[in-house]
C-alpha positions as CSV (number, residue, x, y, z in Angstrom):
1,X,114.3,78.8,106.5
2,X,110.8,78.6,105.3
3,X,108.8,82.0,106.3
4,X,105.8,80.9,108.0
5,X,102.4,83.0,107.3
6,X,101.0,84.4,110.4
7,X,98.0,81.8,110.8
8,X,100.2,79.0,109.9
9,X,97.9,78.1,106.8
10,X,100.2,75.5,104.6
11,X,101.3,76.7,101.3
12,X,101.6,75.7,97.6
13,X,103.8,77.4,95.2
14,X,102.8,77.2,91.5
15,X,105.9,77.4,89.5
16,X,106.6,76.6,85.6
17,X,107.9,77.9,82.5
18,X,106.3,81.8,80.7
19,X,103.1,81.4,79.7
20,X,102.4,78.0,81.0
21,X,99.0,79.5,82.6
22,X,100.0,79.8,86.5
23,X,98.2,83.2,86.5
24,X,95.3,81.4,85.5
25,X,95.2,78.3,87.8
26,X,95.6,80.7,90.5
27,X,93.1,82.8,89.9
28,X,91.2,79.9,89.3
29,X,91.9,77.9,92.5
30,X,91.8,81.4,94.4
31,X,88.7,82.4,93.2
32,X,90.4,85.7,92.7
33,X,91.8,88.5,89.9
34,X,94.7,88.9,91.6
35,X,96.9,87.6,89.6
36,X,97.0,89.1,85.9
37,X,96.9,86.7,83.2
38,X,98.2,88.1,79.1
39,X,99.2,86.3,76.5
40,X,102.8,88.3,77.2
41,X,105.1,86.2,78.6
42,X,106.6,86.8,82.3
43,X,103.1,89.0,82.9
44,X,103.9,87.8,87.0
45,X,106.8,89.1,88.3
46,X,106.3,89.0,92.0
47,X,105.6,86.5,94.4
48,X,101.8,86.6,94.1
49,X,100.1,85.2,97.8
50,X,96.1,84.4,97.8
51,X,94.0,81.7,100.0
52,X,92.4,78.5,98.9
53,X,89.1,77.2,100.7
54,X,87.9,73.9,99.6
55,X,85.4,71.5,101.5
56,X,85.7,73.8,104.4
57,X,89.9,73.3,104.7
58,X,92.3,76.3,104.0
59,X,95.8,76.8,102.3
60,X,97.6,79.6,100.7
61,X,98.8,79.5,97.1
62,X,101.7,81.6,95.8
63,X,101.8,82.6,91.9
64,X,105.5,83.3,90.7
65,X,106.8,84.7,87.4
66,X,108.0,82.2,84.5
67,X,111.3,80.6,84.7
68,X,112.6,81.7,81.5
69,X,116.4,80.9,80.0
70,X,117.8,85.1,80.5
71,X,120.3,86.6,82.3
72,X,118.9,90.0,82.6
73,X,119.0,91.5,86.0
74,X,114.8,91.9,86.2
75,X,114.8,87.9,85.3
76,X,117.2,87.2,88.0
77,X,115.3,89.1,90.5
78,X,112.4,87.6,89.3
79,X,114.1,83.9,89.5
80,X,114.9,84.7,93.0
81,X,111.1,85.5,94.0
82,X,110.2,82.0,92.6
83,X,113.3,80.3,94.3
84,X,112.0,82.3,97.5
85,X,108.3,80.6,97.1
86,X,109.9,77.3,96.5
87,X,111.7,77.4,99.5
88,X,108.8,78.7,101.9
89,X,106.1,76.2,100.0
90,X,105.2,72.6,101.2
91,X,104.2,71.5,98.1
92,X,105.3,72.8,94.3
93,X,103.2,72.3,91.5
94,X,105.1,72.5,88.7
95,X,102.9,73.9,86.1
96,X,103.5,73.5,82.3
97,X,102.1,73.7,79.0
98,X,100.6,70.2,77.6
99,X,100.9,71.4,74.2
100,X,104.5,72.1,74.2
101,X,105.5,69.8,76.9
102,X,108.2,69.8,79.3
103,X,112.2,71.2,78.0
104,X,115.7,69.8,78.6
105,X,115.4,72.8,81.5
106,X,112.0,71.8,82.9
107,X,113.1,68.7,83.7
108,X,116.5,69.8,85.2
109,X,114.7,72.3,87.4
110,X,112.3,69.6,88.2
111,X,115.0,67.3,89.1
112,X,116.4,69.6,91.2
113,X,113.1,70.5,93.2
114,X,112.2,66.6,94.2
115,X,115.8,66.6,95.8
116,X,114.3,68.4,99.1
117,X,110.9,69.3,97.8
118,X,107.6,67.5,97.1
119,X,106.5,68.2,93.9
120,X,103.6,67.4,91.5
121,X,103.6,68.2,87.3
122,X,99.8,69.7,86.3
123,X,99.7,69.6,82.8
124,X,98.0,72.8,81.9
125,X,95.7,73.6,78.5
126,X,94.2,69.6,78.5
127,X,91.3,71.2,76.6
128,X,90.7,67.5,74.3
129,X,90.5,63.7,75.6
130,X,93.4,63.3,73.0
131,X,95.8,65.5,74.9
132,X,94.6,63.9,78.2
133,X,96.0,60.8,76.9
134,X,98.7,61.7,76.4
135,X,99.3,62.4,79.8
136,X,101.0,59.1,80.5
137,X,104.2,60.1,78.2
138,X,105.5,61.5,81.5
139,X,104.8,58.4,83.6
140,X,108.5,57.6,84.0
141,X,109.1,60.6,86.3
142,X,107.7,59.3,89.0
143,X,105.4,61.9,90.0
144,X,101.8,62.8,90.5
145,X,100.5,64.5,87.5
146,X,97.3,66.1,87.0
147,X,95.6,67.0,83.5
148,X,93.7,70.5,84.3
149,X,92.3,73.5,81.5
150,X,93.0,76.3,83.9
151,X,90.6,78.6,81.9
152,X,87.5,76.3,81.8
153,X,88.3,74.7,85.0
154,X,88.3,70.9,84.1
155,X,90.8,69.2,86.5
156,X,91.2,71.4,88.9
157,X,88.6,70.1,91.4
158,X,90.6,67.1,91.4
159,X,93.6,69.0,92.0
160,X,92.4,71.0,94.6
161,X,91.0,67.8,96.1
162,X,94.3,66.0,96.1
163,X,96.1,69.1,97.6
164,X,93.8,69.3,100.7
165,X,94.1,65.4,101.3
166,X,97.9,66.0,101.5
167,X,98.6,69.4,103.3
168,X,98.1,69.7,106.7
169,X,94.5,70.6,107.6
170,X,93.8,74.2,108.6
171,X,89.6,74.8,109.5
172,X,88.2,78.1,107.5
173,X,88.2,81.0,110.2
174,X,86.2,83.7,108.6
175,X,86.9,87.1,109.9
176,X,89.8,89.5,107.3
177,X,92.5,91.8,108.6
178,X,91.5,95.7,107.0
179,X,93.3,96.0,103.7
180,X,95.9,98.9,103.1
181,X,96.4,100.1,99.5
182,X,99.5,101.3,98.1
183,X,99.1,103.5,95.3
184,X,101.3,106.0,93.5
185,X,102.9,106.9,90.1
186,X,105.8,104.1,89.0
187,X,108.9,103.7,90.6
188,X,108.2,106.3,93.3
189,X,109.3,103.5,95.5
190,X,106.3,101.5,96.6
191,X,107.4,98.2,96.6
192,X,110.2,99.1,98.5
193,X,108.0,100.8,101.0
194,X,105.9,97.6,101.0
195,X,109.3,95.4,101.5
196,X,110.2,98.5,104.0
197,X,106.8,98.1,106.3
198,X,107.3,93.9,106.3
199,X,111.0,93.6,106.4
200,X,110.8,91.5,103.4
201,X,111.3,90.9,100.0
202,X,107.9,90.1,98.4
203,X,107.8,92.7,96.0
204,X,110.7,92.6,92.8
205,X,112.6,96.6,93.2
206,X,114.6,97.4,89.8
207,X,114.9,101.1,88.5
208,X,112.7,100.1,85.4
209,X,109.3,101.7,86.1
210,X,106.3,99.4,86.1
211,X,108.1,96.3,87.4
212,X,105.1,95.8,89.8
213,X,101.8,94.4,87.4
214,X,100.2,92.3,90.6
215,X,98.6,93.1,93.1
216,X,101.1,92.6,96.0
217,X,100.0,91.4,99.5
218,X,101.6,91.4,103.0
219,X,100.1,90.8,105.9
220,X,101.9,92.4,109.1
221,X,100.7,92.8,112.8
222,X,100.8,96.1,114.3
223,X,100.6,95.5,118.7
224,X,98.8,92.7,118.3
225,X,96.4,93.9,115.1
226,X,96.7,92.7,111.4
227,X,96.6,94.7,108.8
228,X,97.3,93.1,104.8
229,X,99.1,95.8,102.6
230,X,98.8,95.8,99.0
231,X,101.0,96.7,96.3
232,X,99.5,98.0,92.8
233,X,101.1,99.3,89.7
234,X,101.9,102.3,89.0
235,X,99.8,104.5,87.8
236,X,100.1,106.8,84.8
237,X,98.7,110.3,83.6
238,X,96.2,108.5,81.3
239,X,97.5,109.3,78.1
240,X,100.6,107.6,78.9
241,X,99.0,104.3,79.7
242,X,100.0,101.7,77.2
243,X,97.4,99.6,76.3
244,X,96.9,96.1,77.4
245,X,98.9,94.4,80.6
246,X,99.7,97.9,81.6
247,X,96.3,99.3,81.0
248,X,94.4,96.5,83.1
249,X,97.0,96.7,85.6
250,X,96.2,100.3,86.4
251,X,92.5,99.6,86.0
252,X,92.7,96.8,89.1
253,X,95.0,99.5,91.2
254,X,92.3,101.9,91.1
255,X,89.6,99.0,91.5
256,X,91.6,97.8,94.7
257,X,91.4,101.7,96.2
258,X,87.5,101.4,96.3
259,X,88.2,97.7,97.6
260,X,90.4,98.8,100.6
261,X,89.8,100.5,103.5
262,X,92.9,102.2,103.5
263,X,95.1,104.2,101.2
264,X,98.8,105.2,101.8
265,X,99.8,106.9,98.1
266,X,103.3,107.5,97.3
267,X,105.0,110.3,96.1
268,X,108.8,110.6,95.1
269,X,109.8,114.0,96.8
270,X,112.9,114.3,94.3
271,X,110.1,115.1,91.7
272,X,107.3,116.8,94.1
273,X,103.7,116.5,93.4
274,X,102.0,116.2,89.6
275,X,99.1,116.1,88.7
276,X,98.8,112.1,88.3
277,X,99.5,112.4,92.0
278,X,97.0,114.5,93.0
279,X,94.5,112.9,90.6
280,X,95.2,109.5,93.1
281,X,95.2,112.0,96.5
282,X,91.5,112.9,95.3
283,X,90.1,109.8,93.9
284,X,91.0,107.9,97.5
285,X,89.4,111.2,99.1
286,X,86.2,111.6,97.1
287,X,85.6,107.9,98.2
288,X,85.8,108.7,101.9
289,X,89.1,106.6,102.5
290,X,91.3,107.0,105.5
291,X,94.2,108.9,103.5
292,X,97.9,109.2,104.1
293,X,100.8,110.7,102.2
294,X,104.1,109.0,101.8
295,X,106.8,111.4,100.7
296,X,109.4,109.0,99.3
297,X,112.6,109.3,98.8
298,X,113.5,112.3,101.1
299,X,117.4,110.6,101.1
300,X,117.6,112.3,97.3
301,X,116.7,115.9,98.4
302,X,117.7,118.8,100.2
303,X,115.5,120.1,103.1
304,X,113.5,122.7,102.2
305,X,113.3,121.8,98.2
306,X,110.4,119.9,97.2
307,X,108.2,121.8,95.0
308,X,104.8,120.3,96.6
309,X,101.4,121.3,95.2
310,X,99.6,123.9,98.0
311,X,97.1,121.0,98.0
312,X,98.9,119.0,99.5
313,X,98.8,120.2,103.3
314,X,94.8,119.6,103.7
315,X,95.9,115.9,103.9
316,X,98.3,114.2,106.7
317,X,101.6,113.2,105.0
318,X,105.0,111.7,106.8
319,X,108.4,112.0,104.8
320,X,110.6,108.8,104.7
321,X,113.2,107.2,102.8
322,X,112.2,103.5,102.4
323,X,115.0,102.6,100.7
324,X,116.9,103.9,104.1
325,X,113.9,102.8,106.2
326,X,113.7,106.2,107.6
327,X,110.8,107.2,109.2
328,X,108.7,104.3,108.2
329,X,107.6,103.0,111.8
330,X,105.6,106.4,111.8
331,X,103.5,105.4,108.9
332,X,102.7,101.8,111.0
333,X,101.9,104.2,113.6
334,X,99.0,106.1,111.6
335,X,97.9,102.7,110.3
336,X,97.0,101.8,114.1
337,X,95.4,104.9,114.9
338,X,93.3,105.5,111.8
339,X,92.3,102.2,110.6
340,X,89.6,100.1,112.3
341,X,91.2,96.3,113.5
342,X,88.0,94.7,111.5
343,X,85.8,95.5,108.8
């Protein structure tokens, strides 16, 4: 059953083989950074949501992570997100490389998407008139097929064009539900808290730290009041920050703290409080945000054992186990008492 977003804005799922340029036509058609774009392949690995407004209509896009021949546990997960989009979207653009074309697997996937979907091919990385001619090689699919250069944004005017003559018109309504940050060092367990809050599965959970690189989003309603949670990477003492996709994720996480006008950070109460943690306590603090602890993980401890800096009692904190989903609804609680319900 397709999971409807709360203001009923239609969606479009971008899906496609690694390093086909999704990350880059959403951001593009977005208008956003949300979605981090690398030369690494599988850089998305979450169901990424953002909102489209064009000529004064509205619908939601969803980036997903690159359908990729491996049978690894975090590429299954990941294939699952994209499956998940695919089945909540009303129309997939299946998004593809024009300078390698489309594989034996592309096609099978696409053949098996038109069965109950409506689809459309964008040939991504038309950057000369030669390769936009040779756009018609894939006429005998049957399909609408756009040429677009995601990164200079030829094409996609005529994309977004197309997609707002065929979804079902939604008016712009401009008024945005307070945005939550969730912060914290890796796998401390906040995309479970996130999937915890919503009762979903947006964000991909595996043991290997760092899965999250996006940023996240989830809108819920709290008695009768939105609020849109989002999920950022981990974040590492500095000197173990890897340079590149992992450097610019943790760059945007603390970029989206100063953004939000929230923040819940997580810490894993099997390790107690470090020093990366406190360093995210007080950046959120010295910028004057509404602050709440979120003591993870308490199913893994005794009572009475976490070694918790003394620091840590000047700010309000709730244990839970979000894996359980312990104790969460009293984190919802503090979001309707402490945040405004508008910016």
């Amino acid at each position: 059953m397709r999971k409807k977003s709360e203001d009923n804005l239609p969606l479009i799922a971008l899906v496609g083989p690694t390093n086909a340029g999704k990350s880059t036509l959403f951001n593009r058609m977005t208008g956003s950074w949300q979605a981090i774009t690398a030369r690494e392949e599988s850089t998305t690995r979450d169901r990424i949501y953002g909102e489209v407004e064009w000529q004064s209509w509205r619908f939601n896009l969803v980036d997903t992570g690159g359908l990729a021949e491996d049978e690894s546990e975090l590429y299954q997960k990941i294939k699952s997100q994209t499956l998940q989009a695919v089945t909540e979207a009303d129309l997939v653009l299946f998004v593809f490389d024009a300078t390698s074309g489309l594989t034996p697997s592309n096609l099978q996937f696409i053949k098996t998407l038109r069965q109950t979907k409506n689809v459309w091919l964008v040939a991504n990385k038309m950057d000369s008139p030669k390769r936009r001619a040779e756009l018609s090689t894939y006429d005998y699919l049957g399909l609408k097929t756009f040429a677009v250069s995601a990164i200079k944004g030829n094409g996609v005017g005529d994309l977004l064009e197309a997609a707002s003559n065929d979804l079902p018109k939604v008016k712009i309504n401009d008024p945005s539900a307070p945005v939550i940050t969730i912060v914290g060092r890796p796998n401390v367990g906040k995309s479970t808290l996130l999937n915890s809050l919503t009762k979903s599965n947006r964000a991909v959970v595996s043991p290997l730290a760092g899965t999250t690189r996006d940023i996240v989003t989830e809108k819920i309603i709290i008695d009768g009041t939105d609020f849109l949670l989002a999920d950022t990477a981990g974040v590492r003492r500095r000197g173990r920050i890897a340079r590149g996709t992992e450097d610019f994720s943790v760059k945007r996480a603390l970029t989206t703290i100063s953004r939000s006008d929230a923040v819940l950070v997580v810490i894993d109460a099997s390790e107690g409080t470090t020093r990366g943690d406190l360093h995210l306590i007080y950046f959120a603090h010295d910028l004057g945000k509404p602050l709440l602890i979120v003591i993870n993980k308490m199913d893994l401890i005794e009572t009475g054992r976490m070694p918790f800096h003394r620091y840590l009692h000047k700010f309000p904190n709730i244990p839970v186990s979000a894996l359980k989903g312990e104790n969460t609804d009293k984190v919802l609680t503090w979001l309707k008492e402490n945040v405004a319900s508008g910016k």
